[in-house]
ROSE-320891 format. One record per residue (C-alpha): x, y, z. Coordinates in steps of 0.001 Angstrom, whole numbers, plus 500000, padded with zeros to 6 digits. Example, Ala and Ser with C-alpha at 12.3 -4.5 7.8 and 13.67 -1.06 7.14 Angstrom:
BEGIN
512300495500507800/513670498940507140/
//
This chain:
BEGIN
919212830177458284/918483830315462225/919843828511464610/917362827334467379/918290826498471086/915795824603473300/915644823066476592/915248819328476086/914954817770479540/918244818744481240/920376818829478494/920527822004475960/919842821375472569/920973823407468955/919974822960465523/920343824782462329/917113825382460605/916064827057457050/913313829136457403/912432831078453880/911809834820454008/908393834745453110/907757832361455811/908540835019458712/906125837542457768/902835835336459716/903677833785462828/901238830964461621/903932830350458672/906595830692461008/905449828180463483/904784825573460283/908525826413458984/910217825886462270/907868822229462749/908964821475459571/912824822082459865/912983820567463268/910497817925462263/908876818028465431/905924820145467559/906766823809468413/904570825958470610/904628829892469661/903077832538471840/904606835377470332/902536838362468534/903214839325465074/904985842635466107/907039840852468954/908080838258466127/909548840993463689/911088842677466482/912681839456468021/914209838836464232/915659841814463951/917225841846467201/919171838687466452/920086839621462904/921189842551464234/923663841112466807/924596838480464100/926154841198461850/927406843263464880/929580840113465275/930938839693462141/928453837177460429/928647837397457195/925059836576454183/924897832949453064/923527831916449798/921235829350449795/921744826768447018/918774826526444473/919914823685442620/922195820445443852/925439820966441872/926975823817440263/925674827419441103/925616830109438859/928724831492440615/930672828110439302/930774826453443276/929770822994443357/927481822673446211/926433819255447629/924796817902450623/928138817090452001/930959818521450724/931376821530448070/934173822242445647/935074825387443396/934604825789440272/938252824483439464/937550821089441472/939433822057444654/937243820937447914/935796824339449208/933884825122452640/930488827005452696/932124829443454857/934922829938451876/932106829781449193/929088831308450935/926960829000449510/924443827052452317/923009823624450495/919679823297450228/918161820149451428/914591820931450617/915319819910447428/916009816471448014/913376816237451353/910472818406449937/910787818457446095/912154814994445350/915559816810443252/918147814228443388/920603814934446071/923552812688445596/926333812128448280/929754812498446761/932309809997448085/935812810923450049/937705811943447208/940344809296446311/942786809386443614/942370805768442746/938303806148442604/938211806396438300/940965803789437731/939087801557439964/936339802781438116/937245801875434285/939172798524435664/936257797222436776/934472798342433169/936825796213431663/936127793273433751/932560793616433139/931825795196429206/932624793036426385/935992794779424345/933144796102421259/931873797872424050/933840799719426046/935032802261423658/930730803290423647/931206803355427474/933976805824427358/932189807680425141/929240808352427365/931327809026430235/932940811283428042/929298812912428047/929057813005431470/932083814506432030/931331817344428917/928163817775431148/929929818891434703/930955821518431992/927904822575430491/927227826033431971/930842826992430186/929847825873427150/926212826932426907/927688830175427726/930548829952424967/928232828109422119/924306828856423224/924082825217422781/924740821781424133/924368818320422331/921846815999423996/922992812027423812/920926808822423070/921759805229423305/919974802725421482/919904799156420597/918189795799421862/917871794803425212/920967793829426198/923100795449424990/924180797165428570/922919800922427170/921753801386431070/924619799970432690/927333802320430690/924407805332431268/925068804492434687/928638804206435243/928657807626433448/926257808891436034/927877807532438592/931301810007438284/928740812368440181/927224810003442898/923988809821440526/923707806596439435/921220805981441659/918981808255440473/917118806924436882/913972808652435692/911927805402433511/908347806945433382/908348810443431561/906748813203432631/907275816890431035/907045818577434199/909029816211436346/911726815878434348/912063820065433633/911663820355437206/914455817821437997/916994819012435410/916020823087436371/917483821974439917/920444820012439099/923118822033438083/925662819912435394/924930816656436822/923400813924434157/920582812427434476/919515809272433474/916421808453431453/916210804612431363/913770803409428365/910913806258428522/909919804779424545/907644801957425601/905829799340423981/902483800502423899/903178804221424447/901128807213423231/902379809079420162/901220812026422080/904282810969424728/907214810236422118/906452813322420669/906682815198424218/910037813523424200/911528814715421159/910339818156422015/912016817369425235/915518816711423717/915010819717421109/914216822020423457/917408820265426048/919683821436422531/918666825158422927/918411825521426958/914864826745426195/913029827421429259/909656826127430024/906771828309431282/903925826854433877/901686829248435543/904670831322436719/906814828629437327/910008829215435298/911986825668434393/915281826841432737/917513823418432282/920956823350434347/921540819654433473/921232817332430085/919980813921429960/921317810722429127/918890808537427133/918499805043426460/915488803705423880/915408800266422311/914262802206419054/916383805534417371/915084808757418543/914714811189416439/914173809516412918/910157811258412295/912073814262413366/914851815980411741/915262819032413627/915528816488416862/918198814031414461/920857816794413750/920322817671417430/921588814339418933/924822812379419448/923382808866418849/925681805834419689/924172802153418828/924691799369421349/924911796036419609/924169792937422204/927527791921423506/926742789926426044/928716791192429243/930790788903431762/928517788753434692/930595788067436697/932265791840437109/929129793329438114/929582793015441683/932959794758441686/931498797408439000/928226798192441436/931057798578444138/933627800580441846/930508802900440615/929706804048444508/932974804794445254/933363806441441192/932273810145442767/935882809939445123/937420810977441545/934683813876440922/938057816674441965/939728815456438907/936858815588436343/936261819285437850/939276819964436677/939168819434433353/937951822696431901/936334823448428419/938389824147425393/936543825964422767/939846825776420564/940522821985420808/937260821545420264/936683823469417135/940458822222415935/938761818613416106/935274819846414613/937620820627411605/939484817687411525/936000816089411492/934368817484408583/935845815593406010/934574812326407580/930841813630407423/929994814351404156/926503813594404696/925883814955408248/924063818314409247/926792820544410421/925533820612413775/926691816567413781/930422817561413488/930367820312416459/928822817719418551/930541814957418266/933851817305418313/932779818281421859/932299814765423162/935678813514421645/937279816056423126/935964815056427010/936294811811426126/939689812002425513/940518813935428797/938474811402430675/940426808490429330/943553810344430294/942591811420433516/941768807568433977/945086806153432856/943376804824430057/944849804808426608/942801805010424089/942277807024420489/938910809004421314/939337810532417455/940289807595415886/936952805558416991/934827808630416260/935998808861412661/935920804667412574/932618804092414073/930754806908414977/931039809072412082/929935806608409468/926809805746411934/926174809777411556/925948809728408027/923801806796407784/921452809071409515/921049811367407074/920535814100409579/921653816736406520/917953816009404795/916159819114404452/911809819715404667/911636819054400883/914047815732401412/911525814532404487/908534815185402914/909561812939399162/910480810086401765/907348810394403825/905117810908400328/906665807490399512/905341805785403021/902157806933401916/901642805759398279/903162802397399992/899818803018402128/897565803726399393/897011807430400454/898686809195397167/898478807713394093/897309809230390659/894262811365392105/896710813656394382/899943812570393067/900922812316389221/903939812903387157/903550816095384404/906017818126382103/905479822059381880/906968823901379829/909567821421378767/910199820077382351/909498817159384162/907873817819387622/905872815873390242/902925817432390655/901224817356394016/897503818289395040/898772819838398394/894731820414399356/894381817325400088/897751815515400792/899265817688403500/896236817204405814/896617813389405880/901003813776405703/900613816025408893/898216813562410659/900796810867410129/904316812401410521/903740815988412602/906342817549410552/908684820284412567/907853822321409177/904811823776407444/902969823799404153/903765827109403476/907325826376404024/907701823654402513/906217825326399405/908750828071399603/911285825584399723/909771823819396473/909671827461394722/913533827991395740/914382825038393637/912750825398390651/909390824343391402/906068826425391107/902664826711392136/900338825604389012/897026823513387978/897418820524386347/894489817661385509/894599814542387905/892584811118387746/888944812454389369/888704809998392228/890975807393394366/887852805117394070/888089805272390335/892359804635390460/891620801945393164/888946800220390777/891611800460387858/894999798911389859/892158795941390930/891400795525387442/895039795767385927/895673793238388671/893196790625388209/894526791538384090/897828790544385212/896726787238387125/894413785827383906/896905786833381447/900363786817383092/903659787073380844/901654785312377823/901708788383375300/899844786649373058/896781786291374657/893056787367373475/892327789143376838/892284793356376429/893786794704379379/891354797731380939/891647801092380131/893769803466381883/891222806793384064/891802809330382043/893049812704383792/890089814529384154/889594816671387294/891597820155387219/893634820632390722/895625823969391712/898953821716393083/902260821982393872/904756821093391046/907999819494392316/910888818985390028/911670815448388920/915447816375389685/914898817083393296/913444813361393270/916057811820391773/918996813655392911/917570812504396588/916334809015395914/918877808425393255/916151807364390796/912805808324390444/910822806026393119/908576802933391086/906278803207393730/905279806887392857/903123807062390493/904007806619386270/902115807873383616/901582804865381570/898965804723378003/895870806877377124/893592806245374651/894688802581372869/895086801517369516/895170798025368318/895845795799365759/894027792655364426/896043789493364982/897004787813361361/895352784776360045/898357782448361020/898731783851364822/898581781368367456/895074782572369109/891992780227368019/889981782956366818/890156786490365516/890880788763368008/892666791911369175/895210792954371512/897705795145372958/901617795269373777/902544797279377181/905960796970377770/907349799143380763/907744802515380393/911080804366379990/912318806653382782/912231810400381658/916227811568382557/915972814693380849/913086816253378482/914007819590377202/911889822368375688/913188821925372459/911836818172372523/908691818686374210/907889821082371243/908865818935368452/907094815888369661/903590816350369447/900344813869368205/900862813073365211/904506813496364453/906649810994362851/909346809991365110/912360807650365618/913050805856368700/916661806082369481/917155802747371422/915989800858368518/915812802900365535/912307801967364805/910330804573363412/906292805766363773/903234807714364294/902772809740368073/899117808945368459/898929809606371528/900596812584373985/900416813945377139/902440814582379857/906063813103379783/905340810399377708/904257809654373985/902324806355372597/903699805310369205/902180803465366414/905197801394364823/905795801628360917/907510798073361115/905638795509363836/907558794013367078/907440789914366121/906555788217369507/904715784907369145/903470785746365545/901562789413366581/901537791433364447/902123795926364369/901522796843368017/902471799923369808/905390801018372253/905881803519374917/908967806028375351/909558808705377223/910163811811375525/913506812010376079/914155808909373878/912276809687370504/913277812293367773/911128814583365484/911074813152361942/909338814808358320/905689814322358890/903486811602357449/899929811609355950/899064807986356227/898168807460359918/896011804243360185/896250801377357860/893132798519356971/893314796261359753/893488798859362682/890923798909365577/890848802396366519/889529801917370768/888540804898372726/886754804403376690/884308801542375960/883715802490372112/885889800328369111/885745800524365587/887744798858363085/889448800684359984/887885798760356672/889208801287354371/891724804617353841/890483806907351644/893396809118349351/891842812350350819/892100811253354503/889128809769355249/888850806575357074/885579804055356476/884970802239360051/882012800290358535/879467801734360275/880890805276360703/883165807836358753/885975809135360705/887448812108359151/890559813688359704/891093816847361526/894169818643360245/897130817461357303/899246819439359777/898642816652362487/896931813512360844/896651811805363838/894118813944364997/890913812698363971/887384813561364794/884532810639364495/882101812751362847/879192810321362990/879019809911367263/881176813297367563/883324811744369718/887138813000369535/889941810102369334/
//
């Protein structure tokens, strides 16, 4: 810092003026510093060599006289040192007003002049600044309100403290408000701001480089970002934004062609959407408070814009109220209990804020239960968030957005048992590429298959329906079923034939338990295995139908809760088995997967039909002795597009289809036939 005497007509005139090192090593860049500083034209005749020696000269006599090094301030706010260095005042690090010739700290008004860094002009300190401050809240915030509003000037407040606790705890909690317009998230941002003169100051168009830029030079003082989550705006940009906040948790410093942007601030957000939900390692990261719309009394804004210039005259006190890692922790604990469902991070965050917030209030004369409303209202919000969900827990929520989207179903997607288990198994290949398109998960395939492995699943290959073209063709055609045919069960129309699993896929098996213990049940909209191959019955003489016909029975299918490997051995094609539900007994002609298709030995009665078939998970059916007789006269045995029906059962096994012999396979599993004549298998 120089200070520079001229002759200005007949008066003499002094200025200070900030001239950077660098800039007095060319008299070129010397002449351009002074011009700048004393913003107007200066003449220089001096030679390099005469300009280092005149420099030296003064500095010289400057520290012959006792002067003493200045700092100058790199940042508007608190210095690494603690001092809290302003354009017009300063205060140490305990709140006490402080002089630059105490602190040795020079402010820096570049940063507001030449970089655009907010430089905010703290009031004459005034004891009765916050209670004018909060009285006029109250005037102006309807009652659901105000305890929100406390809350983020509790924020603020935790924020003037943040090099203490990013020094203690490596971390600091980053804030969003959100809600509908209206619901005065900007105005209680604002007051908040406004404890440190910066309520003036609101950042509404994001920018990664302005805002690191702006929070690297503002040490502890909030800053507000008013609505940056547009209508309209790129996904590119929210995601820039979440990084944003993530990165805000950590401190993490940015990098730009030299340019080192290491946060001294946090942000205060507002969004009329949640931040965070695509992105759970932003969710866990953020204290999230929901405005409802309360309409305020409009009335009290005039004396609240007033009360909120004058709200930095009380910015001594707030200095004052240092951080208290034990207090805080002591509430953390208390906290727990109340967020069951919470990441853990949750509970340290919202410890800290209650914990400012309740020195704020008291500093403002306010009484008022900071813990009490955080357990009421905030804590339940928390949970609802379900910021405790893991990769595997994200990615079964997201794969159910995208069956709802008709990008998994039964080609990528199916439900399998192996080796006595029920899994989900997944055809990773293909599904991850479109899942990371949609969602940009935080994790990565081979993470999330780690994850999978760590609870019981496994890597494996399993046969899925060959094509989404052939699954699409077959839901259009169950459909259009379902319209001509509706509830009557006794109609004459065949429903179509379910694609057969066909095409071989290495995939990644998920167990069914990790599904249901996170969605509670397993999800209708994933996919169900449903029937295979069908068998039908002729309808008798005295059925309803006009004329001769056949048809089929498909009532839903049975969840699998539990299939053990004892089960899955004893149930195989052509056992005998007993449903437990009803006690009915029959034939397992068909098998695969987690569920079996049964021939009945007695027939369902439903508007004079007559033997038809159920479906049961495997779970539900027991093993019984074995029986011979598989198909009776009367059966139409249907396989793809082929039928035949069964004229005759011979003693030894054999079956007469009229046209064809069908002969069977093994006495150890009758149902297992082989159509000898076409050499088709059934």
């Amino acid at each position: 810092m120089l200070s520079v005497r001229w002759i200005e007509v007949d008066r003499l005139v002094e200025r200070e003026a900030f001239i950077k090192s660098i800039d007095t090593r060319v008299v070129k860049d010397f002449v351009a510093a002074l011009i700048r500083e004393l913003k107007q034209n200066v003449s220089c005749t001096l030679s390099q060599e005469s300009l280092q020696g005149l420099l030296q000269n003064r500095t010289t006599q400057y520290r012959l006289a006792g002067g003493r090094t200045y700092k100058l301030a790199d940042r508007t706010g608190q210095q690494d040192d603690g001092t809290w260095v302003f354009q017009n005042c300063q205060f140490a690090a305990d709140g006490s007003p402080t002089t630059d010739q105490d602190s040795g700290w020079v402010f820096n008004h570049q940063l507001g002049e030449e970089e655009r860094i907010p430089s905010p002009k703290i009031a004459s300190q005034n004891p009765k600044a916050l209670r004018d401050l909060v009285s006029a809240c109250q005037g102006f915030f309807n009652l659901e309100i105000l305890p929100l509003a406390w809350f983020v000037c509790g924020y603020s407040v935790a924020t003037m403290q943040r090099q203490s606790v990013m020094q203690a705890e490596g971390n600091f909690p980053q804030i969003a408000l959100f809600g509908d317009p209206g619901g005065g998230k900007t105005t209680a941002s604002q007051v908040a701001t406004s404890l440190t003169g910066m309520h003036k100051f609101v950042i509404s168009r994001y920018s990664e480089s302005m805002v690191y830029e702006t929070v690297k030079s503002l040490g502890g003082l909030p800053l507000l970002l008013d609505d940056p989550v547009k209508k309209g705006i790129k996904k590119d940009t929210r995601e820039a934004i979440d990084n944003f906040l993530w990165a805000m948790f950590n401190g993490t410093t940015r990098k730009v062609r030299g340019n080192e942007q290491t946060p001294h601030s946090n942000v205060i957000v507002t969004t009329n959407v949640s931040l965070g939900e695509d992105n759970q390692a932003l969710e866990s990261r953020l204290i999230k408070l929901h405005f409802p719309v309360k309409p305020p009394n409009s009335k009290g804004y005039p004396a609240l814009k007033k009360a909120m210039d004058g709200a930095s005259g009380g910015l001594s006190e707030l200095l004052a109220i240092a951080y208290d890692p034990e207090a805080v922790k002591d509430i953390e604990a208390r906290l727990l209990e109340h967020l069951p469902h919470a990441h853990a991070r949750i509970s340290s965050s919202l410890a800290l804020i209650t914990f400012f917030t309740q020195r704020f209030v008291d500093t403002a004369g306010i009484v008022f239960d900071a813990f009490a409303y955080c357990v009421s209202h905030l804590c339940p919000t928390a949970n609802d968030f379900e910021s405790d969900k893991d990769s595997l827990q994200d990615f079964l929520e997201k794969l159910e957005i995208m069956k709802s989207q008709g990008s998994v179903g039964e080609w990528n997607c199916t439900p399998v048992v192996s080796g006595g288990k029920a899994y989900r198994a997944v055809y990773l290949a293909e599904v991850w590429g479109e899942f990371d398109r949609k969602f940009s998960p935080n994790y990565s395939r081979q993470s999330l298959q780690q994850l999978v492995e760590g609870r019981g699943g496994q890597s494996a290959t399993q046969k899925f329906v060959a094509t989404k073209l052939e699954w699409i063709d077959y839901e259009r055609a169950i459909a259009e079923h379902e319209r001509n045919t509706g509830d009557d069960f006794g109609s004459c129309v065949l429903p179509p034939c379910r694609p057969k699993k066909s095409a071989p896929r290495k995939c990644l098996l998920i167990p069914e338990s990790e599904i249901t213990s996170f969605l509670g049940t397993v999800p209708e909209s994933l996919p169900q295995e449903l029937t295979f191959n069908e068998v039908t019955h002729k309808l008798p003489l005295e059925a309803t139908c006009e004329t001769q016909a056949e048809t089929t029975l498909q009532p839903k299918v049975a969840k699998v809760t539990q299939v053990t490997e004892e089960t899955a051995s004893l149930i195989r094609k052509g056992a005998k088995v007993e449903i437990a539900a009803t006690g009915k007994t029959g034939l397992v002609v068909e098998l695969e997967d987690s569920f079996a298709t049964i021939k009945l030995d007695t027939p369902i009665q439903s508007s004079g039909l007559g033997q038809r078939l159920t479906e049961c998970s495997l779970a539900e059916i027991r093993a019984l002795p074995a029986n011979s007789n598989v198909f009776e006269v009367g059966d139409r045995i249907r396989h793809d597009s082929q039928s035949w029906d069964v004229d005759k059962v011979r003693s030894d096994g054999t079956l007469d289809l009229g046209h064809a012999t069908l002969l069977k396979a093994t006495s150890a599993n009758p149902a297992e036939v082989e159509l000898v004549e076409l050499g088709v298998a059934v």
